[in-house]
MIDOSE-1310 file (N, C-alpha, C; in nm, 2 decimals, decimal comma, always signed):
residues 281
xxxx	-3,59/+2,46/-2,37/-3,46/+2,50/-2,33/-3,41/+2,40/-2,23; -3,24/+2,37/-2,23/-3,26/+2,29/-2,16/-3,21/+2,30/-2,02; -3,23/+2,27/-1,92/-3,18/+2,31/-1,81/-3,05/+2,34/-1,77; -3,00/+2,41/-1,71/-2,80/+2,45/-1,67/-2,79/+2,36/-1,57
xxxx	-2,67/+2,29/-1,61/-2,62/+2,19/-1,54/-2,50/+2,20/-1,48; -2,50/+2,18/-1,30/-2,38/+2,23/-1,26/-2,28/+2,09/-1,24; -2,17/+2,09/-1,29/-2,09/+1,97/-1,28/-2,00/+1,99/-1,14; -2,00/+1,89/-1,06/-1,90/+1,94/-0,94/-1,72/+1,92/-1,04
xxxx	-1,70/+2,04/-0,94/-1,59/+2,13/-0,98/-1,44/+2,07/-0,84; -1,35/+2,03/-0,86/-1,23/+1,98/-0,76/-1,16/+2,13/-0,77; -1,11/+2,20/-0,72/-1,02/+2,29/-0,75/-0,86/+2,16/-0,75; -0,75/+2,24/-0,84/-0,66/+2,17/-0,80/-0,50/+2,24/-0,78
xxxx	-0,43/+2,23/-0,70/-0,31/+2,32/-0,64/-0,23/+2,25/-0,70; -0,13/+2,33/-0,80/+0,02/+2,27/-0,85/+0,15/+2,33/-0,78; +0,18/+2,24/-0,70/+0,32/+2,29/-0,67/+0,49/+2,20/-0,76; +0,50/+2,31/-0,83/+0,56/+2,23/-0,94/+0,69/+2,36/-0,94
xxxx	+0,84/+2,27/-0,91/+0,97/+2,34/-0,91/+1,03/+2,36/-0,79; +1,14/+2,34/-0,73/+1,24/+2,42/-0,68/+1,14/+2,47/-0,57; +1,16/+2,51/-0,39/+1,09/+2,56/-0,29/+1,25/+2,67/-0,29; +1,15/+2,76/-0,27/+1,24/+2,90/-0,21/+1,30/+2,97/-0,29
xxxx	+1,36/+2,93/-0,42/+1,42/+2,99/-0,52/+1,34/+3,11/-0,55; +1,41/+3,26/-0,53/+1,38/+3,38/-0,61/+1,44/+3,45/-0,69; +1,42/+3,46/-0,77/+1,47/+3,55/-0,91/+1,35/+3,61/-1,04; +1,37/+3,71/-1,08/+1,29/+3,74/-1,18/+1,21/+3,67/-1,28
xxxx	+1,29/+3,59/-1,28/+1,23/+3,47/-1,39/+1,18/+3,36/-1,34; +1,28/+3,34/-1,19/+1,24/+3,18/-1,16/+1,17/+3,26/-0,99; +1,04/+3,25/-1,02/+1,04/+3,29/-0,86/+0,99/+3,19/-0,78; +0,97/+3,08/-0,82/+1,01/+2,98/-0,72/+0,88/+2,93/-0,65
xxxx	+0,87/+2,84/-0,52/+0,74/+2,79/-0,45/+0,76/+2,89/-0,29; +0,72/+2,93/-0,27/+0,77/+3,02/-0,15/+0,57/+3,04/-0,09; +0,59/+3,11/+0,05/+0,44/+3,15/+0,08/+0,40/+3,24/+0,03; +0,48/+3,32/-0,01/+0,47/+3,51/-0,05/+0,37/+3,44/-0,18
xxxx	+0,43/+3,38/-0,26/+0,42/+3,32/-0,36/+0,26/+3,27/-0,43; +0,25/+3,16/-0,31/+0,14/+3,04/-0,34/+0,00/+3,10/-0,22; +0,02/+3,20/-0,11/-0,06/+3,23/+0,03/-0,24/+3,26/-0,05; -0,20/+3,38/-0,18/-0,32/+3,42/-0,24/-0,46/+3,33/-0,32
xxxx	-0,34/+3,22/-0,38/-0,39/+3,16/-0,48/-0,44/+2,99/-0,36; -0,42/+2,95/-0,26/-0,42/+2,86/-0,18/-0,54/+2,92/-0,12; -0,61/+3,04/-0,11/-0,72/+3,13/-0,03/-0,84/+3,05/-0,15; -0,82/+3,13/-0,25/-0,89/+3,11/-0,37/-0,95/+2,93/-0,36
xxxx	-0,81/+2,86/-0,39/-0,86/+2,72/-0,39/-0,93/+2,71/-0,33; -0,91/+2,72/-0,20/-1,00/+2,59/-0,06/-1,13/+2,69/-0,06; -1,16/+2,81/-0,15/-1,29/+2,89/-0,15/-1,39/+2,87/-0,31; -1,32/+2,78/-0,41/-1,37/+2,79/-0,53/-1,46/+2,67/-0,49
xxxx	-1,53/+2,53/-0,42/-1,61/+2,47/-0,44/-1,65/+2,41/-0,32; -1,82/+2,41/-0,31/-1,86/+2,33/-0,23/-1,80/+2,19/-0,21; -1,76/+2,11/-0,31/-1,71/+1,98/-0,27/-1,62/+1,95/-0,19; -1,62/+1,88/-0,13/-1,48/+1,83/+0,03/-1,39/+1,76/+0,03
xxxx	-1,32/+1,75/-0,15/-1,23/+1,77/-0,17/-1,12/+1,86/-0,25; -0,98/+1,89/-0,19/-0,93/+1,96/-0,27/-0,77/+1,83/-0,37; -0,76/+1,85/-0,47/-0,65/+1,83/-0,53/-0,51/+1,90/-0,50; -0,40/+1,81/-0,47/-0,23/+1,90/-0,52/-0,17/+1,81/-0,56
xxxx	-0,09/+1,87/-0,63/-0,06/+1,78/-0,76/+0,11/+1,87/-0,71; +0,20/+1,77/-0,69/+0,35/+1,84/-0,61/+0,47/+1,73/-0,76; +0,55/+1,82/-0,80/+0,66/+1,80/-0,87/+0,80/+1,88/-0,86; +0,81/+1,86/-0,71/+0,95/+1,91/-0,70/+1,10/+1,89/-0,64
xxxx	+1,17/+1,88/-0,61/+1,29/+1,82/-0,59/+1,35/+1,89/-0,44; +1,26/+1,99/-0,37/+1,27/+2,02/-0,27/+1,36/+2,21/-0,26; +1,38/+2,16/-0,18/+1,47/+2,33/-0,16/+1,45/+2,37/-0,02; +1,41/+2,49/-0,01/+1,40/+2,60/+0,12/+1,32/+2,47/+0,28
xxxx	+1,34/+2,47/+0,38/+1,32/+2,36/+0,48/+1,18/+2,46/+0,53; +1,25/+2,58/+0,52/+1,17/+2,68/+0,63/+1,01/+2,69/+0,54; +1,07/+2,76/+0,38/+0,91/+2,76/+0,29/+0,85/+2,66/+0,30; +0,90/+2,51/+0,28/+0,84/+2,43/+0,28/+0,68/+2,40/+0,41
xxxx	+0,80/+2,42/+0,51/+0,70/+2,41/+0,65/+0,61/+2,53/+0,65; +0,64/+2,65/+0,60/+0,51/+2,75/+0,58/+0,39/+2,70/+0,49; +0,40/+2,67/+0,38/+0,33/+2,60/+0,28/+0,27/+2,49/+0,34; +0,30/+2,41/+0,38/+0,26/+2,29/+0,49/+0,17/+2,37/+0,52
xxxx	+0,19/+2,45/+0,66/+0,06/+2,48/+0,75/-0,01/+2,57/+0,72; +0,01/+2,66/+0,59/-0,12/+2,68/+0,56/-0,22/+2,61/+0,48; -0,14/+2,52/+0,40/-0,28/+2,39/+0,37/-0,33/+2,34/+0,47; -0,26/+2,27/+0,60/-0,36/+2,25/+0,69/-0,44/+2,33/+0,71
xxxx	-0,40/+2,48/+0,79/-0,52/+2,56/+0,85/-0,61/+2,58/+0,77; -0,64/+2,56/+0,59/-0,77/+2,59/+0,54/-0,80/+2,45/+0,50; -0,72/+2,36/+0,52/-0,78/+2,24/+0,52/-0,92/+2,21/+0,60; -0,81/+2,22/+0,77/-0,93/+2,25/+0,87/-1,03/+2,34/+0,89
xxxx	-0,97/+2,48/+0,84/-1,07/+2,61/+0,86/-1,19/+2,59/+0,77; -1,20/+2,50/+0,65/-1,28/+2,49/+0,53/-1,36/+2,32/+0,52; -1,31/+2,24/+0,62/-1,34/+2,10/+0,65/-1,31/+2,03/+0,49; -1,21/+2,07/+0,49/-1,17/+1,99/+0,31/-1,08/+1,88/+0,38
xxxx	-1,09/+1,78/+0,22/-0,99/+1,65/+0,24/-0,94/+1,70/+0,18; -0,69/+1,68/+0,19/-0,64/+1,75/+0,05/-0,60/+1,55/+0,03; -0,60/+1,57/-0,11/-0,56/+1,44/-0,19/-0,43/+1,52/-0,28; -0,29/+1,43/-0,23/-0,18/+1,49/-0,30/-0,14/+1,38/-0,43
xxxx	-0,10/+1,46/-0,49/-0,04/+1,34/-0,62/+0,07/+1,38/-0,65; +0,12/+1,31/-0,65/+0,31/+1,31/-0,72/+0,35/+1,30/-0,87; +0,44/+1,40/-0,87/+0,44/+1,39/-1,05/+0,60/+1,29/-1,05; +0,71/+1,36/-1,16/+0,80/+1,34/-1,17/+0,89/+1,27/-1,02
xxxx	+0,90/+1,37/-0,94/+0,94/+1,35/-0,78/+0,89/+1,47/-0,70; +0,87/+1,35/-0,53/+0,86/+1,45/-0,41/+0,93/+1,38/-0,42; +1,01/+1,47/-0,34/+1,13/+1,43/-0,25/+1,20/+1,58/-0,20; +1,27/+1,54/-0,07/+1,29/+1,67/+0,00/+1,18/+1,72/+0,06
xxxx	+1,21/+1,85/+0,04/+1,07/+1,96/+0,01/+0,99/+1,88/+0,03; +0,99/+1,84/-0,15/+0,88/+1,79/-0,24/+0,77/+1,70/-0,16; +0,81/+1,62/-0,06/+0,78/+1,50/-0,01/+0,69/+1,58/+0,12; +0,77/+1,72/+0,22/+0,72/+1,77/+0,27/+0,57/+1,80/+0,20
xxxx	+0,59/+1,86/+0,13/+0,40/+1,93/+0,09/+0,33/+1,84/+0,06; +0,39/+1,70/+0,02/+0,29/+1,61/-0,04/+0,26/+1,53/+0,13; +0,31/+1,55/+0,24/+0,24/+1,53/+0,41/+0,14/+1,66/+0,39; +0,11/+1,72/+0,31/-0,02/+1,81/+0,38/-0,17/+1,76/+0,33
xxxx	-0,12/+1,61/+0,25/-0,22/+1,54/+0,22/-0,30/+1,45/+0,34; -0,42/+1,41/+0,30/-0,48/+1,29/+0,43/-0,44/+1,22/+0,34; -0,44/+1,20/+0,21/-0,39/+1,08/+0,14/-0,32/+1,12/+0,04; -0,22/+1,05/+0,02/-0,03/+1,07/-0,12/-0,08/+0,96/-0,24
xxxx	-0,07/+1,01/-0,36/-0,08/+0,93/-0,45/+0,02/+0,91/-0,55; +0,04/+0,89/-0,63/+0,18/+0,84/-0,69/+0,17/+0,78/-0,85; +0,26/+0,79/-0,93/+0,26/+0,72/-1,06/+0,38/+0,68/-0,97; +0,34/+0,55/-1,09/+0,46/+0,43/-1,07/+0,55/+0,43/-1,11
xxxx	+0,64/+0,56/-1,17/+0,78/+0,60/-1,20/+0,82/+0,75/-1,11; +0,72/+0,73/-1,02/+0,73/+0,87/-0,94/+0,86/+0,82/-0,84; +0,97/+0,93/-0,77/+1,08/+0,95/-0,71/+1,00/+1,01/-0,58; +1,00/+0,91/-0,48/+0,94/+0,97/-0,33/+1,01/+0,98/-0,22
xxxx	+1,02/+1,07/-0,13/+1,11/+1,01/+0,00/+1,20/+1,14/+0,01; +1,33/+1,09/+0,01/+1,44/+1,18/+0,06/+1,42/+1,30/+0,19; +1,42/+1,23/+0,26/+1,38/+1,30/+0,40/+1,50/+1,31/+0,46; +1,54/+1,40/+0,45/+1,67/+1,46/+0,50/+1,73/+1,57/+0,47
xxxx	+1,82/+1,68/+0,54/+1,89/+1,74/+0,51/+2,03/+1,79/+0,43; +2,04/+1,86/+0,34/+2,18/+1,84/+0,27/+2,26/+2,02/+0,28; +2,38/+2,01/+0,25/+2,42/+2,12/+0,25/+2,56/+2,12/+0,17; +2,57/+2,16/+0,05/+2,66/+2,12/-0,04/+2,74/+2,28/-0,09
xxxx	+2,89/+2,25/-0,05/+2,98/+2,39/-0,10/+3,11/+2,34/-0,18; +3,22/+2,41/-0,19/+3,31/+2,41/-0,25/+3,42/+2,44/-0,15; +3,57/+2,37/-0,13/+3,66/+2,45/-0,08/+3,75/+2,50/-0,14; +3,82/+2,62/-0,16/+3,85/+2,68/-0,24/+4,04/+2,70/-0,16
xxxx	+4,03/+2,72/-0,12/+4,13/+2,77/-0,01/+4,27/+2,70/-0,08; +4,33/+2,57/-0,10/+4,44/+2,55/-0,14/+4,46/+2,56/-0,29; +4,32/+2,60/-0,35/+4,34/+2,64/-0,54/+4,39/+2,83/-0,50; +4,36/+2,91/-0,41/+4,36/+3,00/-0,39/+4,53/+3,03/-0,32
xxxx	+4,56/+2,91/-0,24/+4,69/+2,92/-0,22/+4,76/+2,88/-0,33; +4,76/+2,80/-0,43/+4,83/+2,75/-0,50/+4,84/+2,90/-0,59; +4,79/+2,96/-0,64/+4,78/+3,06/-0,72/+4,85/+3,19/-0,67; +4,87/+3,17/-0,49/+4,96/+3,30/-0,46/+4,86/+3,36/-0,46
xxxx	+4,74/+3,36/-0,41/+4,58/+3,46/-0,41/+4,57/+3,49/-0,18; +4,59/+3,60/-0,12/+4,54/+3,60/-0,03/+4,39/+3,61/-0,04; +4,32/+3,56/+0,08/+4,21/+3,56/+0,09/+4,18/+3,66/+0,26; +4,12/+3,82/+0,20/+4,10/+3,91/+0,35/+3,99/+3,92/+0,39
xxxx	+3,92/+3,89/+0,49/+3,84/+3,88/+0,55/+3,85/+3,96/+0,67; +3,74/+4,08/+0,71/+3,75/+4,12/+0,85/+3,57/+4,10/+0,92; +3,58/+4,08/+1,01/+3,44/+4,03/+1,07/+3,48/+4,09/+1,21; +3,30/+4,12/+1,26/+3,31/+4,13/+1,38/+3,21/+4,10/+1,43
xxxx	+3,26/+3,95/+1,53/+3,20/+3,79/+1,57/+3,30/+3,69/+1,53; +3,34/+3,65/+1,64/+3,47/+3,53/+1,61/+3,40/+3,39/+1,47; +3,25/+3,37/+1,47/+3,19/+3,29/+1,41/+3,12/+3,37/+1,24; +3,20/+3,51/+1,24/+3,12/+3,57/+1,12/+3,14/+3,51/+0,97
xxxx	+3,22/+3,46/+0,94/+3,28/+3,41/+0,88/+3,33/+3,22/+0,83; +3,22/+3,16/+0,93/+3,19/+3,04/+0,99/+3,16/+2,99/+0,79; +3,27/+2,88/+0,77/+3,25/+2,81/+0,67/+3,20/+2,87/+0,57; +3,32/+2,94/+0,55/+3,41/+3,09/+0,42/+3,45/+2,96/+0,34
xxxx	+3,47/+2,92/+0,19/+3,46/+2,81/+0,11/+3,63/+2,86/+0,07; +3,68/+2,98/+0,10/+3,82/+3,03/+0,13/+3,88/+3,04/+0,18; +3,85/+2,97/+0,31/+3,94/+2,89/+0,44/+3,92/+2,77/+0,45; +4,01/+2,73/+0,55/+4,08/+2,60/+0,53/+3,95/+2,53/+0,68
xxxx	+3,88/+2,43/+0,60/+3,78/+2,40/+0,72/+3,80/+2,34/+0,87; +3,74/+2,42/+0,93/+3,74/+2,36/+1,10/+3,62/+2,30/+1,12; +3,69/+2,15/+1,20/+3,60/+2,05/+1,27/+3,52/+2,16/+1,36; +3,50/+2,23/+1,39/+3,43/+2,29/+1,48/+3,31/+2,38/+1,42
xxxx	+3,31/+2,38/+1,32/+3,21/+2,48/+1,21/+3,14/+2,37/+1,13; +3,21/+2,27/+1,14/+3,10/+2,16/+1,05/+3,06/+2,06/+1,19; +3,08/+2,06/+1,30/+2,97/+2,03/+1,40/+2,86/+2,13/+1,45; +2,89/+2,26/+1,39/+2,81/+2,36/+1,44/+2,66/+2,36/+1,32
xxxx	+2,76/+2,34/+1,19/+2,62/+2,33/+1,09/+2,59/+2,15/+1,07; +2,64/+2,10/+1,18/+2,53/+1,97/+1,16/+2,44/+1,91/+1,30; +2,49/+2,01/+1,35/+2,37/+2,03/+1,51/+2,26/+2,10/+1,43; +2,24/+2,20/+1,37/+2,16/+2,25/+1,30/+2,10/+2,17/+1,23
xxxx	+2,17/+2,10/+1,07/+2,11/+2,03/+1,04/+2,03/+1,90/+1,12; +2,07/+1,89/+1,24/+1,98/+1,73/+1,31/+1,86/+1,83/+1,35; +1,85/+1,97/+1,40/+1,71/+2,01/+1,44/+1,64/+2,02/+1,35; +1,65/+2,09/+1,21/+1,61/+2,07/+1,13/+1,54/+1,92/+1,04
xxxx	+1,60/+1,86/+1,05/+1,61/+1,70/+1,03/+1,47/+1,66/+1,14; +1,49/+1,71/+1,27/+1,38/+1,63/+1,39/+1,27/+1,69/+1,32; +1,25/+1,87/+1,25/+1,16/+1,86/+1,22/+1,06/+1,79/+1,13; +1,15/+1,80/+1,05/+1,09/+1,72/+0,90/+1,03/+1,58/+0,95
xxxx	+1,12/+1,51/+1,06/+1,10/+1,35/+1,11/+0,94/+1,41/+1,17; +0,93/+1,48/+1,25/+0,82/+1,52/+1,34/+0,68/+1,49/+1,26; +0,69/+1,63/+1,14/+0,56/+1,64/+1,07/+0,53/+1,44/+0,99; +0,63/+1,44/+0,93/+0,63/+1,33/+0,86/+0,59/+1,18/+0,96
xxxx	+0,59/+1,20/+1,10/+0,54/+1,12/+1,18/+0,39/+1,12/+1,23; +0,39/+1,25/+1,26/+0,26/+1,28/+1,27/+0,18/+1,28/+1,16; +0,19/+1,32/+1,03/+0,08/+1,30/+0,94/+0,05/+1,18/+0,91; +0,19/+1,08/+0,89/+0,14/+0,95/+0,82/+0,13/+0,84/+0,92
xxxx	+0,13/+0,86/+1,05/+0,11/+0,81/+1,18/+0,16/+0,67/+1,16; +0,04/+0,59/+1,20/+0,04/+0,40/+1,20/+0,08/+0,34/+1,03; +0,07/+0,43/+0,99/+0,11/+0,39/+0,81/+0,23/+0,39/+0,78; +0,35/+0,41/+0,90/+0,43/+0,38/+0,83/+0,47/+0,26/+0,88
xxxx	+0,54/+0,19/+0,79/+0,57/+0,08/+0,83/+0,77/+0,05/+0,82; +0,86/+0,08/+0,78/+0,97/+0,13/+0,78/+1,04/+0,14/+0,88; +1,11/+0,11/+0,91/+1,22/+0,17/+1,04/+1,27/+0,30/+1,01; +1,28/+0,36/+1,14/+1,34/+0,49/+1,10/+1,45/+0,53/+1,03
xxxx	+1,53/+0,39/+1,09/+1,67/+0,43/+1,01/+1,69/+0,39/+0,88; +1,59/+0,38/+0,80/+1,58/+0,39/+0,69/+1,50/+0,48/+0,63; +1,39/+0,53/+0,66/+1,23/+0,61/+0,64/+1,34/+0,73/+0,60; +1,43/+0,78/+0,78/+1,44/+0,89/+0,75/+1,62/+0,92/+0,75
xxxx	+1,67/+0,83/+0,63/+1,82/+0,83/+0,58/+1,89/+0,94/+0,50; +1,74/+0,98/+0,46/+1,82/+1,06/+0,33/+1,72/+1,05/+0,21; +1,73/+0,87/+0,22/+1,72/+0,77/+0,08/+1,57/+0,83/-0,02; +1,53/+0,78/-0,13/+1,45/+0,81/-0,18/+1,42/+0,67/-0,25
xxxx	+1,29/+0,66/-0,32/+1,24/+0,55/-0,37/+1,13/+0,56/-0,48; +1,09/+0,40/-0,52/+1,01/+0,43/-0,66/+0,89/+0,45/-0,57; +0,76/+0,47/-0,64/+0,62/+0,45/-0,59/+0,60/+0,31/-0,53; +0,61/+0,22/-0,58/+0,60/+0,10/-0,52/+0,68/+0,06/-0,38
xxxx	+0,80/+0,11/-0,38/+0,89/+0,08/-0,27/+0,81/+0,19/-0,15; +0,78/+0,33/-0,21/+0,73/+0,41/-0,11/+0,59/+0,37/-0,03; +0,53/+0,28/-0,13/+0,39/+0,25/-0,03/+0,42/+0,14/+0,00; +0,51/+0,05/-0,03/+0,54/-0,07/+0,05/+0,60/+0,02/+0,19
xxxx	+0,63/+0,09/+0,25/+0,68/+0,20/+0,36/+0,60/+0,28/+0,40; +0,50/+0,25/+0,35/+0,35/+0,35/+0,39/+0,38/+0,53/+0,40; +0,51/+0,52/+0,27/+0,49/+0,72/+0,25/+0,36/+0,78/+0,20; +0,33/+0,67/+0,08/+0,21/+0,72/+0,02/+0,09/+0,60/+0,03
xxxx	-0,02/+0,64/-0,06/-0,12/+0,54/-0,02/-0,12/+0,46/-0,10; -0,15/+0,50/-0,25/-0,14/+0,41/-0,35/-0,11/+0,48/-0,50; -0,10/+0,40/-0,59/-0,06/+0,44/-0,74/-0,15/+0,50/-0,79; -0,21/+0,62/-0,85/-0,28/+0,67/-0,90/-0,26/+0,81/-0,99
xxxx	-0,35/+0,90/-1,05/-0,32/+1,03/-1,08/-0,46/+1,10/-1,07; -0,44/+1,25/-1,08/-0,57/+1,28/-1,00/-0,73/+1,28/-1,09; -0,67/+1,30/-1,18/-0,82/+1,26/-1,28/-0,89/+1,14/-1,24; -0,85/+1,03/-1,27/-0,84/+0,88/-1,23/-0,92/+0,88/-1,09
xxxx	-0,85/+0,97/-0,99/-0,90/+0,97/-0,83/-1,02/+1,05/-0,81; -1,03/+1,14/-0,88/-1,14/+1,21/-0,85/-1,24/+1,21/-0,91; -1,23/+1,13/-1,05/-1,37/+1,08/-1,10/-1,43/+0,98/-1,00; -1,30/+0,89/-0,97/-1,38/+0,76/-0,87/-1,42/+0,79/-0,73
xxxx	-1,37/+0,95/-0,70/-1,47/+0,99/-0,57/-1,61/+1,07/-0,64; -1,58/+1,14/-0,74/-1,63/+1,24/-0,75/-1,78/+1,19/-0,90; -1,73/+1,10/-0,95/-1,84/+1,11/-1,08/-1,74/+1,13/-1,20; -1,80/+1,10/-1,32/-1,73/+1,10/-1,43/-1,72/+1,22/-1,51
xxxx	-1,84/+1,33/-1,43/-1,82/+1,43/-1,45/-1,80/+1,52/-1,38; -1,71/+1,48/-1,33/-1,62/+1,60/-1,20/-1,52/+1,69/-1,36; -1,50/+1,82/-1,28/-1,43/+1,88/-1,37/-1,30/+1,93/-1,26; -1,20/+1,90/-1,32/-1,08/+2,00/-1,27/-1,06/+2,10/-1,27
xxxx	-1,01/+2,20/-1,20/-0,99/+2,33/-1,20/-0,90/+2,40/-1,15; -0,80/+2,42/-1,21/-0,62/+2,46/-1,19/-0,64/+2,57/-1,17; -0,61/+2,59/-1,00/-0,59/+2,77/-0,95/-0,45/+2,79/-0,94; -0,44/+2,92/-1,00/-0,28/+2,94/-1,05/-0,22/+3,02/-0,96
xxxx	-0,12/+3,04/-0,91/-0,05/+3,13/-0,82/-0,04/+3,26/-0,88; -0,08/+3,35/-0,81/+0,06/+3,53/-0,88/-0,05/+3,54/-0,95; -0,02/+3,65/-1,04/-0,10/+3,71/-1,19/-0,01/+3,65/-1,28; -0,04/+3,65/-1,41/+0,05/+3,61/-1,55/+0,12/+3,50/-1,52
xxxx	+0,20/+3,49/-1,66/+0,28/+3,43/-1,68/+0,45/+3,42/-1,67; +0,52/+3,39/-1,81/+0,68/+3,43/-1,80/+0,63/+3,59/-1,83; +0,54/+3,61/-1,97/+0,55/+3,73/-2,02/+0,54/+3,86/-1,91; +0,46/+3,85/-1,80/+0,42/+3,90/-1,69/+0,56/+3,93/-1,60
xxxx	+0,60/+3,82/-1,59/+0,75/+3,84/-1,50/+0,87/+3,88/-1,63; +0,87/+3,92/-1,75/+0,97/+3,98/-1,83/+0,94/+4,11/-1,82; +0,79/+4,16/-1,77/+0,79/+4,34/-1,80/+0,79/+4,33/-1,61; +0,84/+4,29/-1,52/+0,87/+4,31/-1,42/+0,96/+4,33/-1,40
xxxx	+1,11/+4,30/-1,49/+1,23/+4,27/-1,48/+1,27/+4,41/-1,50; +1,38/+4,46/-1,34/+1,44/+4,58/-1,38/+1,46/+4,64/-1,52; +1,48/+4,78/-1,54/+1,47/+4,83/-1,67/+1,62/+4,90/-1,64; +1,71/+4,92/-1,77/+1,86/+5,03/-1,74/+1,81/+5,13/-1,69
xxxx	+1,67/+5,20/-1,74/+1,69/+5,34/-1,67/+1,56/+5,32/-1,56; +1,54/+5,25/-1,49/+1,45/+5,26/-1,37/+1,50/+5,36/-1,29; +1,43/+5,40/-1,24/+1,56/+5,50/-1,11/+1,62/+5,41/-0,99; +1,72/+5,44/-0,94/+1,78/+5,40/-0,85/+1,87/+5,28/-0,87
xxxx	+1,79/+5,22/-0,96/+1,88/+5,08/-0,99/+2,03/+5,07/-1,07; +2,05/+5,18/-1,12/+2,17/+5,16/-1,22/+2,18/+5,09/-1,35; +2,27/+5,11/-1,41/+2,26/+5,04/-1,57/+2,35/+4,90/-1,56; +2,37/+4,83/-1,40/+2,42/+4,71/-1,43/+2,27/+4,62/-1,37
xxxx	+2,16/+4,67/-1,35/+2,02/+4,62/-1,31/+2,02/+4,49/-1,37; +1,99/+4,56/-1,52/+1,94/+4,41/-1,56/+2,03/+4,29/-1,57; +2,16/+4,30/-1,65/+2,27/+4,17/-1,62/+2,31/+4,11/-1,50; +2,25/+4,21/-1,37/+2,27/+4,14/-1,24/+2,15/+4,05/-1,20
xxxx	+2,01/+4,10/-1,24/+1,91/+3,98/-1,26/+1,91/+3,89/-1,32; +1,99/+3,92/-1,48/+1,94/+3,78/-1,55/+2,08/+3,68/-1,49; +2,23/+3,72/-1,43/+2,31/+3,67/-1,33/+2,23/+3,57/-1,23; +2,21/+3,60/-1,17/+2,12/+3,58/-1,06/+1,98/+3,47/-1,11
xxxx	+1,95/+3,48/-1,24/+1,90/+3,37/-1,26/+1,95/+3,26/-1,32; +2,05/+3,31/-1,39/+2,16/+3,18/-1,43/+2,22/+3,08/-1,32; +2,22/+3,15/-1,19/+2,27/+3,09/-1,08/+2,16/+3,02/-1,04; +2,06/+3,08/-1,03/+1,93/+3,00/-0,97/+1,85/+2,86/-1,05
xxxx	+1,92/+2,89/-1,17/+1,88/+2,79/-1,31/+1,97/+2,73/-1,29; +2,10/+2,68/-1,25/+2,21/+2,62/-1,22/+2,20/+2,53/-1,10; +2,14/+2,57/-0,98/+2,11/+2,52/-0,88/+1,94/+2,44/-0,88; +1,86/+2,52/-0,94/+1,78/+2,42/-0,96/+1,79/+2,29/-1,06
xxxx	+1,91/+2,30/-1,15/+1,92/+2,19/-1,22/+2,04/+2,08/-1,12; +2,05/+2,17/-1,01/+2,12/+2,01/-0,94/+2,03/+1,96/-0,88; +1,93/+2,04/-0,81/+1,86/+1,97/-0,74/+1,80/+1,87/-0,81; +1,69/+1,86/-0,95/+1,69/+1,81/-1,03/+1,75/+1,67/-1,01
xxxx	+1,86/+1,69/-1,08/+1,94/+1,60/-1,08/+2,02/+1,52/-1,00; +1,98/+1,52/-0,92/+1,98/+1,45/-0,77/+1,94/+1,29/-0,75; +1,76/+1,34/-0,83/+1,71/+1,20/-0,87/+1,72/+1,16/-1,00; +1,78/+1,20/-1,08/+1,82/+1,14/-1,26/+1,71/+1,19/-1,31
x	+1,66/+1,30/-1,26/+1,58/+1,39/-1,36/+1,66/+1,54/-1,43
């Protein structure tokens, strides 16, 4: 007989889509989300290191930084290395989670960077006048109503949401200082513009370390017979999230339930395709 042979095992974490987006179909990278399955990982293998493999275009500032620190604390709580790899793009977000790496890796058509804030609307107000449309609004708080896409904008509401945006911004600058310390090499006023870049441009800027993908990396830490092992978030699949989806006669919900979900994910499938397409993906 022949002996059982144990092959070391990498666990590997996919954060792949859109941060913060929820809807029935698209529920998105959130903590609620990824907290269960991120326990699992950094608990499925003696080896000291873990894989994340990040393909996203960014989204939510706040999920992001949750997601962040709890890879650290089982980083640390579990004395694991994380090794991040980049797919299509980090960027935004995207770029956030891929700092919860000690080391960023990259394909050489990967989209990295965009470290910055954005905040994108519509003003509506003179198509609404033009039409002979009032627009009624009653609030109570002089600021309730603070950059209505149906009023006519005040200099004073878009310095209010871009004081905000710069704290936000110091954050993102903060972590992204602290993780990749003496490596970066970039000026700030470029590192942290907005801008995004190829793989090559990004480690010439010391975002990431080098060109690689994780198979490739972890055989050459690990042996040729390291095996991968994709811990998945949530239970199921789509099929799983289709018998989740309100039903007409649930109680309480009403018979416009479902058209307001699958609503609600048209919007959310609309918005994740700008984000998307931000970087020509």
């Amino acid at each position: 007989m022949w002996p059982f042979r144990r092959y070391p095992v990498v666990p590997v974490i996919r954060f792949s889509g859109p941060i913060g987006f929820a809807t029935p179909l698209r529920p998105g990278l959130s903590i609620a989300a990824v907290a269960s399955g991120l326990e699992r990982a950094f608990s499925l293998s003696r080896l000291p290191s873990i894989a994340v493999v990040v393909n996203s275009p960014g989204g939510s500032p706040v999920q992001s930084n949750l997601i962040f620190k709890r890879v650290r604390q089982l980083a640390e709580e579990k004395k694991k290395k994380v090794y991040v790899f980049c797919e299509d793009v980090a960027a935004s977000g995207g770029y956030y989670l891929a700092v919860t790496g000690d080391e960023i890796y990259a394909d050489p058509s990967s989209i990295i960077g965009s470290i910055g804030v954005i905040s994108a609307s519509f003003g509506f107000d003179k198509a609404i006048a033009k039409l002979g449309i009032d627009r009624r609004v009653y609030t109570a708080g002089e600021s309730k109503g603070l950059l209505d896409s149906f009023q006519p904008e005040k200099p004073e509401d878009v310095m209010r949401l871009k004081a905000i945006q710069k704290d936000v911004h110091d954050v993102f600058i903060g972590i992204v200082k602290d993780r990749r310390a003496e490596r970066l090499t970039g000026r700030d006023s470029e590192l942290f513009s907005g801008a995004f870049w190829s793989a090559a441009k990004a480690l010439e800027l010391g975002l990431i370390d080098g060109v690689s993908d994780v198979r490739s990396k972890m055989r050459e830490l690990h042996g040729e017979d390291v095996q991968l092992k994709v811990v998945p978030f949530g239970p199921g699949g789509w099929l799983t999230r289709l018998f989740r989806l309100p039903r007409l006669s649930q109680p309480g919900r009403g018979e416009g339930a479902l058209p307001l979900a699958l609503a609600d994910d048209l919007v959310s499938a609309v918005e994740a395709r700008a984000l998307w397409s931000r970087y020509g993906l």
